[in-house]
Structures are given as structure tokens and as C-alpha cells.
C-alpha positions in Angstrom: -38.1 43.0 48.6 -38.2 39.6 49.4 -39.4 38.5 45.7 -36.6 41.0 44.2 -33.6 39.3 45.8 -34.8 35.9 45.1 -35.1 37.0 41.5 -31.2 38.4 42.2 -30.2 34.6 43.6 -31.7 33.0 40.5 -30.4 35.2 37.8 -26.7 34.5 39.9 -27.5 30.8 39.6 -28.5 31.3 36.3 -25.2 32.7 35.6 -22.7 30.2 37.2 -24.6 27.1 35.5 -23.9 29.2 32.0 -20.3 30.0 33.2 -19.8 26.1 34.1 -21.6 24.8 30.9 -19.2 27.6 28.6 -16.1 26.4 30.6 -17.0 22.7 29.7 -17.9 23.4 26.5 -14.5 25.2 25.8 -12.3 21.9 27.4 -14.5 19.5 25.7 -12.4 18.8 23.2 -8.9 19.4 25.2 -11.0 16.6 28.0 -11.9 14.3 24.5 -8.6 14.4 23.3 -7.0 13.5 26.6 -9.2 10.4 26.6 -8.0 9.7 22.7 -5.3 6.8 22.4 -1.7 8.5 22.3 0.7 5.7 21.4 -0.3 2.0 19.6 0.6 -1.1 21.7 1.1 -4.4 19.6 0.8 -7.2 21.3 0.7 -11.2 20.9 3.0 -10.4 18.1 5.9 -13.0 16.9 8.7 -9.9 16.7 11.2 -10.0 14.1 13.5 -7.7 15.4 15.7 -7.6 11.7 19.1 -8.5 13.2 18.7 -12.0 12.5 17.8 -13.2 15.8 15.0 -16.0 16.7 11.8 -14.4 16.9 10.3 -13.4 20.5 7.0 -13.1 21.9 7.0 -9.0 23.1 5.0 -6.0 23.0 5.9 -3.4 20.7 4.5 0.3 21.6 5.1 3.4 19.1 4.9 6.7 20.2 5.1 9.5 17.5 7.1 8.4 15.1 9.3 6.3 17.4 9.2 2.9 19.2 9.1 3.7 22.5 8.9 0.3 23.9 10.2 -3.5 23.4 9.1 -6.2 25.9 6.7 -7.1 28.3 4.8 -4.0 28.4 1.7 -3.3 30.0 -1.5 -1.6 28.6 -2.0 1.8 29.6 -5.2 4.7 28.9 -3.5 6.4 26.7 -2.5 2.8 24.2 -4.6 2.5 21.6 -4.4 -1.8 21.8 -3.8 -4.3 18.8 -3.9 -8.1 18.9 -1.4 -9.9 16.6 -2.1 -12.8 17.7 -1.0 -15.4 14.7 1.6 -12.8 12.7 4.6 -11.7 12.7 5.5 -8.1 13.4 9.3 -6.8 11.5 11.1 -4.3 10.3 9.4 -1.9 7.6 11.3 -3.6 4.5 14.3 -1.4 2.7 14.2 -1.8 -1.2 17.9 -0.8 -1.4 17.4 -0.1 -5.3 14.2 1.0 -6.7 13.0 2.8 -9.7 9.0 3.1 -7.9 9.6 7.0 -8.0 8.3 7.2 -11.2 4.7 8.4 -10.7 5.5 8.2 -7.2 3.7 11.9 -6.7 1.0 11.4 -8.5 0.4 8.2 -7.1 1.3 9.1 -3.1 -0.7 6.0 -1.7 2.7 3.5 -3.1 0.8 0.4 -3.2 3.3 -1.5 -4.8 5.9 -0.9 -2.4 2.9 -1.0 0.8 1.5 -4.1 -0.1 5.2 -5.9 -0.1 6.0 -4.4 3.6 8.1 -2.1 2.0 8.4 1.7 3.8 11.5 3.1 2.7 12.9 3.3 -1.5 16.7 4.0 -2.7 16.1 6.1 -5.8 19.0 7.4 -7.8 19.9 4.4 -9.1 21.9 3.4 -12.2 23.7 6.6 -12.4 20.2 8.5 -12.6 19.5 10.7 -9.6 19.6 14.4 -9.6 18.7 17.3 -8.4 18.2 16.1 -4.9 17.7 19.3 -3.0 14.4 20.3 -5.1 13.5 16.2 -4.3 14.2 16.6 -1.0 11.9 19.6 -0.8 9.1 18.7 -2.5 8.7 15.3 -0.1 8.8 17.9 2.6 5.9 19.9 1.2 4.4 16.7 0.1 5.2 13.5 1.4 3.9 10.5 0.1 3.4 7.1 2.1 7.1 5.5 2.0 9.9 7.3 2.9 12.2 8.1 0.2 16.5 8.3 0.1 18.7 8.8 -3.1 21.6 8.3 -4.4 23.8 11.2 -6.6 23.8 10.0 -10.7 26.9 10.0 -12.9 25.1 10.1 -15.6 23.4 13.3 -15.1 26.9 15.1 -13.8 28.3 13.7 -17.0 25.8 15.1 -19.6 25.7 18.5 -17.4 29.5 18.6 -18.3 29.5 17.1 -21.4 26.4 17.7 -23.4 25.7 15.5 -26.3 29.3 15.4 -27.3 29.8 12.0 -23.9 30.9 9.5 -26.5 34.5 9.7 -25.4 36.5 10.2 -22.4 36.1 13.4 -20.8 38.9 16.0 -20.1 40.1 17.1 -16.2 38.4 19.9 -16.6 34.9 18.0 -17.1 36.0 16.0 -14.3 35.9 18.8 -12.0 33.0 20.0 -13.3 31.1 17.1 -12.0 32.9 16.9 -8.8 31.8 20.5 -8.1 27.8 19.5 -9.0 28.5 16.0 -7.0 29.6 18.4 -3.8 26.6 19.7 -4.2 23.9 17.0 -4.6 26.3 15.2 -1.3 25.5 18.3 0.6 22.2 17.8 -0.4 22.0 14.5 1.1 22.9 12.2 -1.4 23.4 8.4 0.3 26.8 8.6 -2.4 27.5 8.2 -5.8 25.4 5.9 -8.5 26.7 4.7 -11.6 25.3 2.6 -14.6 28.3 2.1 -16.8 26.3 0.0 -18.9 24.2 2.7 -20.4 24.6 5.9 -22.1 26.7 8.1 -21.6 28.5 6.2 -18.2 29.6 3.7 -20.7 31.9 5.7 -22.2 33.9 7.4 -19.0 36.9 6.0 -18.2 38.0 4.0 -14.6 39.8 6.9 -13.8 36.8 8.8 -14.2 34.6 7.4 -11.8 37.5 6.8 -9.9 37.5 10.7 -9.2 34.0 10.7 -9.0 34.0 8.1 -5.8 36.9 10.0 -4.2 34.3 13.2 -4.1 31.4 11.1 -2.5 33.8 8.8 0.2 35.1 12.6 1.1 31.6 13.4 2.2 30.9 10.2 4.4 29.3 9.0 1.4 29.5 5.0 -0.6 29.4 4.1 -4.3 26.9 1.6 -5.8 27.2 0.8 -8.8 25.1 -1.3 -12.4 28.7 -2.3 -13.2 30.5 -1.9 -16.4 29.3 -5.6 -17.6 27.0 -8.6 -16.1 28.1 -10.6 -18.8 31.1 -10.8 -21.3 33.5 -8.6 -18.9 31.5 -9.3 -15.3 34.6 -10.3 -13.6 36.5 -7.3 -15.1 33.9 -5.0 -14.4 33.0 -6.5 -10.8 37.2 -6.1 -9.9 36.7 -2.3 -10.7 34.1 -1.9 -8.0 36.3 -3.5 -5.6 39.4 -1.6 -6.5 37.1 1.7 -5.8 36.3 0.3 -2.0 40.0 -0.3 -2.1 41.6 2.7 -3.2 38.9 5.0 -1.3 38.4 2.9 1.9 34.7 3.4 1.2 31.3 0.9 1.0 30.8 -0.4 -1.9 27.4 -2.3 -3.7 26.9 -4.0 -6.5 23.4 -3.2 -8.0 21.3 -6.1 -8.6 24.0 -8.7 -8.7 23.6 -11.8 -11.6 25.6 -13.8 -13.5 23.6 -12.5 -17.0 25.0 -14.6 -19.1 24.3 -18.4 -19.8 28.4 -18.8 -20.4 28.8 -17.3 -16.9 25.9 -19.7 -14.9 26.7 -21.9 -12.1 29.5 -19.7 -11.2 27.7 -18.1 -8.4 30.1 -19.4 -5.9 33.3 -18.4 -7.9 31.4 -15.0 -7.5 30.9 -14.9 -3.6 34.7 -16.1 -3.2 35.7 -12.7 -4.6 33.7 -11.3 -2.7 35.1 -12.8 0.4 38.4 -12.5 -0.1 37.5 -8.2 -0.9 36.0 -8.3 2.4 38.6 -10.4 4.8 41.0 -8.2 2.7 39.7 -4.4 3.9 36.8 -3.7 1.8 33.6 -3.1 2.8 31.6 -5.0 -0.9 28.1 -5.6 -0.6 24.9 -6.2 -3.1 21.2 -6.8 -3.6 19.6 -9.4 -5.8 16.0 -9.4 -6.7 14.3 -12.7 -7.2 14.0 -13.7 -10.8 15.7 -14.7 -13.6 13.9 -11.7 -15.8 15.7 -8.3 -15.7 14.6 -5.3 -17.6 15.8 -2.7 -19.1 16.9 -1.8 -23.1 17.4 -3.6 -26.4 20.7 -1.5 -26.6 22.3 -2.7 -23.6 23.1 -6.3 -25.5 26.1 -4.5 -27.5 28.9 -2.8 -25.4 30.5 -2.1 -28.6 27.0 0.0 -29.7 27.4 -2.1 -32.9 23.6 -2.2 -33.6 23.8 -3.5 -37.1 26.2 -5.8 -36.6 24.9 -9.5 -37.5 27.3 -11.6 -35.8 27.3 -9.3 -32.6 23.4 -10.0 -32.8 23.6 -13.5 -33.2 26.0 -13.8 -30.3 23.2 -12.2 -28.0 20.7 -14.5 -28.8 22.9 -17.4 -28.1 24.8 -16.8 -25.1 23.0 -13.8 -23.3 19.4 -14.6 -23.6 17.4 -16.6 -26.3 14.7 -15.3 -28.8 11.9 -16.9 -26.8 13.1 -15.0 -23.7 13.1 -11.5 -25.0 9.7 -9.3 -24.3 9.3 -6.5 -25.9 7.9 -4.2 -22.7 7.8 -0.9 -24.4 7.9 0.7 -28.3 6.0 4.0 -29.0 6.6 3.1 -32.9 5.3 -0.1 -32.6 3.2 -0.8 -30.1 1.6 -3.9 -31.4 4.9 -6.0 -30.4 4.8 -4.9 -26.5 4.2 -8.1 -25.1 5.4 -10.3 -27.7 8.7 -12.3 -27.4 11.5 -11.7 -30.4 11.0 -15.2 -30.9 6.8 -14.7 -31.7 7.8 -11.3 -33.4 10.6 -12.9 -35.8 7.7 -16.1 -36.8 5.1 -13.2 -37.2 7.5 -10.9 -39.9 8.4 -14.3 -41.3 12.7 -14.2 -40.7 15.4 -14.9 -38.7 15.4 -13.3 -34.8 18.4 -12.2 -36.0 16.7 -10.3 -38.8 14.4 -9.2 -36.6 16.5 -7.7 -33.4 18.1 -5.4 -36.4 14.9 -4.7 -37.6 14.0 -3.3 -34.4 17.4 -2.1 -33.5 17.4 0.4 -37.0 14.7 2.2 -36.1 15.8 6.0 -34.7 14.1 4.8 -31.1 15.3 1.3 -31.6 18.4 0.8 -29.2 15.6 2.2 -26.4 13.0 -0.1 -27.1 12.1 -1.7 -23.4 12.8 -5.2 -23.3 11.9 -7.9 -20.2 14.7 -10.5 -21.1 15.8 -13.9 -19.7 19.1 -13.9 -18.6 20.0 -15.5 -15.2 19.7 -19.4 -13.7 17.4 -19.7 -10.9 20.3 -21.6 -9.0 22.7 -19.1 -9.3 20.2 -15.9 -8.2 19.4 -18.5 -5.1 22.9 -18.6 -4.1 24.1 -15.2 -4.6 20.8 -14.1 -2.7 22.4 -16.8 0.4 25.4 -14.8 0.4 25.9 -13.1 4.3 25.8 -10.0 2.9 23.6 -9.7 0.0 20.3 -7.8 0.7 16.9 -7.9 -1.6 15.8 -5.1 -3.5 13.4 -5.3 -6.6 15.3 -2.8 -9.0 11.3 -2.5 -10.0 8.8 0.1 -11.0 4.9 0.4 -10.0 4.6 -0.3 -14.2 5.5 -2.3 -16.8 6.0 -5.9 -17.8 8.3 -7.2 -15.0 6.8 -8.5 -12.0 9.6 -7.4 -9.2 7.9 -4.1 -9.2 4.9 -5.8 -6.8 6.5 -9.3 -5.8 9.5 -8.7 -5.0 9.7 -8.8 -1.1 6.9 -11.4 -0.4 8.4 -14.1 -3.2 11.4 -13.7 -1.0 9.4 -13.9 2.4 7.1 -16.9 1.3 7.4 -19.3 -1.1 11.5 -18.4 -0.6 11.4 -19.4 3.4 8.2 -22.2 2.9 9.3 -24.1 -0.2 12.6 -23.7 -1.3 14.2 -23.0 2.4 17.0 -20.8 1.3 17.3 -19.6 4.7 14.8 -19.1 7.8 12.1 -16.7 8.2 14.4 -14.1 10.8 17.9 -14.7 7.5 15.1 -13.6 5.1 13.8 -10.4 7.2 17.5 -9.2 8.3 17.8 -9.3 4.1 15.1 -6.8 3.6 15.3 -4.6 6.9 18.9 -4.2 8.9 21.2 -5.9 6.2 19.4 -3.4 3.6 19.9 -0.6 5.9 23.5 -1.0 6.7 24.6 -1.7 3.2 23.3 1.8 2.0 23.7 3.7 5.2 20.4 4.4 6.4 20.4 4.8 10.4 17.6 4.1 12.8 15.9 2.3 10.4 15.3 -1.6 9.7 15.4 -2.9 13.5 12.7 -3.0 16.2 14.0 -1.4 18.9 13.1 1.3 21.2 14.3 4.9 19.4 14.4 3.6 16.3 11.8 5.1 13.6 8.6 3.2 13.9 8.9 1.7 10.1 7.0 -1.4 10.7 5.2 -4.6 8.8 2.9 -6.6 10.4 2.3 -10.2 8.4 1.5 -13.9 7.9 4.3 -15.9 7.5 1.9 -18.9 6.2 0.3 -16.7 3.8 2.6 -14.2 2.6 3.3 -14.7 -1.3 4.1 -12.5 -4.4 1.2 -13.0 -7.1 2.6 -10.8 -10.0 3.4 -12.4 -13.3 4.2 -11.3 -16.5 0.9 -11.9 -17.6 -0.7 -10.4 -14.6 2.5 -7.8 -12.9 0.4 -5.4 -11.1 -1.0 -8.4 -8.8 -0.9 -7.1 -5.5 0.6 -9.5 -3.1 -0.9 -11.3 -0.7 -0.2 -11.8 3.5 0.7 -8.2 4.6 -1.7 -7.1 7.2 -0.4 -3.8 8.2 2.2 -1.1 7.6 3.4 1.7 9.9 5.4 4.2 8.6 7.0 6.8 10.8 4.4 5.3 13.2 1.3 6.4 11.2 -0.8 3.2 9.7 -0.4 3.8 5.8 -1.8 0.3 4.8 -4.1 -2.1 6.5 -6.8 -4.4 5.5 -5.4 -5.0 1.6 -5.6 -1.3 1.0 -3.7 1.8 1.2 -4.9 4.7 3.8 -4.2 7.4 2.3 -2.2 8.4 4.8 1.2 10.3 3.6 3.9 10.1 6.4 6.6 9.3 4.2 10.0 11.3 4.5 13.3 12.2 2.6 15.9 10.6 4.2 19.3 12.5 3.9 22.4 11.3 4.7 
């Protein structure tokens, strides 16, 4: 009797030590996650906050995908601690007018935009976006690693109502028709309306016509941003109808990428920011974005408003006051892809002729007037002073491919040599360009300051190091300086390379 109920006792022991060791089995991982930091504190930081303010030595936590706390803040269990000891923490940067979209889904990890400090892209630009709500929901079901907002395209709402038959004005009734898709792609969340009225087919629409257009997008809380009609032989024209639209709409208004692209027109920079001005102190809300260089890119057909391809005297005219033989890349031409590369200048010494024989060369060829081109068309001085201008943010206008080096050096040229060498403005001028300026001027909210509820978009960096190392031999080099990049508080680039991590998000208006 005795031996049975001892046995009894032990089996019961037995039982509650199994019990205990299933129970702490079970909360094992509920107890290890407990333990497992919840938030990121950065400390020892010198915080940007992207207003423009002298820099201050706080703590920054992030909690979710929020900061949750600016200021002398004290580690806690649950922080998950990093020493910044030597950098500089901002703003993620805003690249108010971007064309990295391209590929950007088969290429999630966006290293040319991480490696700049860059978390959130404008796409839709140049009168291109469309069909935002399928965009919208496919970076839902699959994000990538920046966040992502866009603008509404004329140009697709024009070809929708127009077909090929766009070389002309369009009737009211084609008018409406793209009001009715605009609607749409505003509900959506469209930031506003995007026109390139230097291409095909926006050249051809009327003032009246986008006119319309803008009323539909500043009826939705919307803005208007615009390539305008001409950066060279009509700029002033063409930059007094993009004012008249913030005018007449009482709407925001951008000018894409603003230069002086013509070597008549340089020096003039200041003439240009006294329009500007006087828009402004009159009522309307005018903004732009620059990117650093004196390169743009684009087409061989853009050259000839008139779309007189095979006119000679039009052609000489480009190559003596918009940008010279030697200046001219050829960055793409599926017919003849042993020029990409190669100036007009080398091309013209090559085939033995004139560069004027040789741009109609090119331009008679069915593909011709589409041929990618990298030309020379700005002064340095003048993209320096328009960049200066209170309210002019930087963008890149780039793509994670191609010729031009804005795609990858955009931000840092601006950041670095910008701030070290030249001085253009300090260090806290440059970041309010690239985080709360960019922000404001396309409407993106909660974005581009550090401060507690704002998204946790965030670059951490070396002022001393950070420079741009893309060249048009070399314009995939991946710049140098940024240490770390947070968006919507997850780490998506650290230690020169991407993570992998995809917590990117469509921004709607």
C-alpha cells in the first residue's frame, strides 16, 4: 500500500513537471518575443529635422511605421539602440519628379533611389501617368522598397480621346472626355494633373485645353505640374501659361525640372526667379525642382516645335543655339545601336559630313525623331541659381538606366560637393530642398520632417562623405555616404546594400 501511493505521488509529479514544461514550451515564443526590441532608438545623431532649422543633438525613436519620439529620450527594454555618433540623421529624401518606375517591380530593392537617401518617387510625370488605380493596387499586393505617388498624364487622356488622329486641337467633346477619365484617375489618388507639352501628342492641345484640364484636377484638391510648352525659344511664353493656370484656378503650380535650355537664354536665371516672385507675392502658389546638371535627356525630336525634321536651317539653328554637336549623346537607337554613346559631333566625323547632315540622317529614319539623346543644354551658373531659389526643390527627373547620371547622383551631388565645395547654401537649406520643401510643393503630408507622428521615412549620413559618383562614363555608380535608410520605419538599406526589405507604399492624395 505504502509502495502503491508513492508510485501515485510520483506519476502526479511526473505530471505537473510535463504540464509546466508544455505550458513553457507553448509561451516560449510569446516570452522571446516580449524580450525582442519593439521600437529603434537613434541616438548621438546630428538631426536634420527638414524645416530648415540648425541641426540638434536628440534622440529619434520609431515605432511602427511612425516616429514616436524627438528629444532627450531615454533607452528603454523594448528599444532596439543605434549609435550615430558622427552622422547626420534627415528626412527620407522626396524626388519630386522621377521616371525610376520603370523596372521598378522587377527590381523592388530601388537602389538607385536607396543609395541617394531617397524613400519616396513622384511618377506620372511629363504628362505620362495612368491608370493609377491598377498602380495603386499592385504596390499594395506588392510593395517595393520606396514609397511611390503619381501624378494624372495628359497625354494618355488625350490619346484615349483622340487616337492617332492628336495632331490638332481637340473638339469640346474630347475635352470632356478626358475630364471624365481625369475624375477618375483624381479619385484614384492622383497628386493632380501632369503635362509635357513639349512632346507628342500634348504639343498639339491648345491653352484652353489644359486650361480645362487643370480646372478638373484643382476641383479635386489637386495641383498641376507641368514640362512646359518650351525651355528654350518660347520659355518665357510657355512659363506665363503655367502661371496664368495657378492664377485662373487658384491652384499649386510646378514647373518640372526648371532650366534655361538654351545658350541665347543663359545667365538669365535671375530674370527667371523675378517672375517667379512677383507670381507668388501676387496670389499664386508657383514652385519647381531642378536637378543638378547641365545634361538633360530625353528625344532627338524635341529640338523642332515645328516637327520640321528635315528642315536644314531648323537643324542648323539647334546645333548653334540649343546645344552643340559635341554635346549631343546618342543614349538609345534600336536601328543603330553602334552610335549609342557617341556624340553627333564623333558620329558626323565618323560618316564623314556636316552634323547637320548627320542629325537628318538620323532624324529620317521611321524611329528617328525617338532616338534617345543625353544633350548639353544648360550653364552651370544658371542651374546653381535657380536651384538657390526659396522655393525650388531637387528632384533627378532620372531613371535606374541609361546614359545620364541624375538617375544615381542626383541627391548626394546636391548634399556634398553642392554644401562642401561650391556652398550654395548650408547643409540644413540643402535637406529642406530634398525632404519638407519637396513635400509641400507636391502635396505629400506627414512626410519629409522629423517629428513625432510623422511616417518614419528616414536617412541616416555622412555629411563629410556623402558624394554622387555617377558619370556618363560610369552612371550606375552608386553613390557614396548614406549609411542607412528607413522607410515606413523598416531598414531597407544599410551597409552599401539594399535589404531586401519591401515596405514601400502608394501614396494617394
Amino acid at each position: 500500500m505504502e509502495r502503491h501511493s508513492g508510485n501515485r505521488q510520483v506519476i502526479h509529479v511526473r505530471r505537473i513537471a510535463q504540464t509546466l514544461i508544455l505550458t513553457l514550451l507553448a509561451t516560449a515564443p510569446q516570452a522571446l518575443a516580449a524580450q525582442q526590441p519593439v521600437s529603434t532608438l537613434i541616438r548621438n545623431a546630428s538631426v536634420i529635422d527638414g524645416r530648415g532649422t540648425p541641426a540638434r543633438a536628440v534622440s529619434v525613436r520609431i515605432t511602427g511605421d511612425r516616429i514616436t519620439g524627438v528629444g532627450d529620450l531615454t533607452a528603454t527594454a523594448s528599444d532596439r539602440v543605434i549609435d550615430a555618433r558622427g552622422l547626420t540623421l534627415a528626412p527620407g529624401f522626396i524626388d519630386t519628379h522621377s521616371h525610376h518606375d520603370r523596372g521598378l517591380f522587377e527590381d523592388r530593392n530601388a537602389l538607385a533611389m536607396l543609395s541617394q537617401g531617397v524613400t519616396t518617387i513622384v511618377i506620372g510625370q511629363d504628362g505620362g501617368g495612368s491608370g493609377l488605380a491598377a498602380l495603386f493596387s499592385r504596390m499594395d499586393a506588392q510593395p517595393v522598397a520606396v514609397n511611390v505617388a503619381s501624378y494624372a498624364g495628359h497625354g494618355p487622356l488625350r490619346r484615349a480621346a483622340m487616337g492617332d488622329d492628336f495632331r490638332r486641337a481637340a473638339t469640346a467633346e474630347e475635352v470632356e472626355q478626358m475630364a471624365s477619365a481625369l475624375r477618375e484617375e483624381m479619385a484614384a489618388g492622383a497628386l493632380g494633373l501632369s503635362t509635357g507639352l513639349e512632346y507628342d501628342p500634348g504639343i498639339y492641345s491648345t491653352p484652353e485645353e489644359v486650361l480645362a484640364l487643370a480646372r478638373v484636377a484643382a476641383d479635386a484638391g489637386g495641383r498641376y505640374i507641368s514640362h512646359i510648352r518650351s525651355e528654350d525659344r518660347y520659355f518665357w511664353n510657355a512659363l506665363d501659361e503655367l502661371i496664368a493656370i495657378g492664377r485662373t484656378h487658384d491652384m499649386p503650380v510646378q514647373v518640372s525640372h526648371l532650366k534655361l535650355g538654351m545658350i541665347d537664354l543663359w545667365g538669365q536665371a535671375d530674370s527667371v526667379i523675378r517672375v517667379l516672385d512677383r507670381a507668388r507675392a501676387s496670389g499664386v502658389d508657383v514652385t519647381a525642382d531642378v536637378y543638378p546638371y547641365t545634361y538633360w535627356q530625353s528625344n532627338l525630336g524635341v529640338f523642332y516645335p515645328e516637327r520640321n525634321f528635315a528642315d536644314s536651317v531648323e537643324t542648323a539653328f539647334v546645333l548653334e543655339h540649343l546645344s552643340p554637336a559635341d554635346g549631343i549623346i546618342i543614349n538609345r537607337f534600336a536601328a543603330q545601336p553602334e552610335y549609342v554613346g557617341k556624340t553627333i559631333a564623333r558620329i558626323a566625323e565618323e560618316r564623314g559630313e556636316s552634323a547637320v547632315n548627320t542629325m537628318l540622317h538620323i532624324l529620317a529614319r521611321p524611329d528617328g525623331p525617338d532616338v534617345g539623346i543625353v544633350a548639353r543644354g544648360m550653364d552651370e551658373n544658371d542651374v546653381a541659381r535657380l536651384m538657390q531659389w526659396e522655393w525650388t526643390n531637387v528632384c533627378s527627373d532620372g531613371t535606374s538606366t541609361g546614359l545620364h547620371p541624375r538617375g544615381f547622383g542626383s541627391f548626394p551631388r546636391v548634399l556634398g560637393p553642392w554644401v562642401r565645395d561650391d556652398r550654395l547654401f548650408p547643409l540644413e537649406e540643402a535637406v529642406r530642398k530634398v525632404s519638407s520643401l519637396a513635400a509641400q510643393n507636391v502635396g505629400i503630408p506627414q512626410r519629409g520632417v522629423i517629428e513625432t507622428g510623422y511616417f518614419a521615412d528616414l536617412v541616416l549620413f555622412d555629411p563629410a562623405l556623402i558624394a554622387d559618383r555617377a558619370t556618363f562614363d560610369d552612371p550606375q555608380a552608386v553613390a557614396t555616404g548614406v549609411s542607412a535608410v528607413w522607410v515606413n520605419g523598416q531598414v531597407v538599406y544599410e551597409n552599401g546594400a539594399a535589404t531586401g526589405a519591401s515596405s514601400g507604399r502608394a501614396i494617394r492624395r
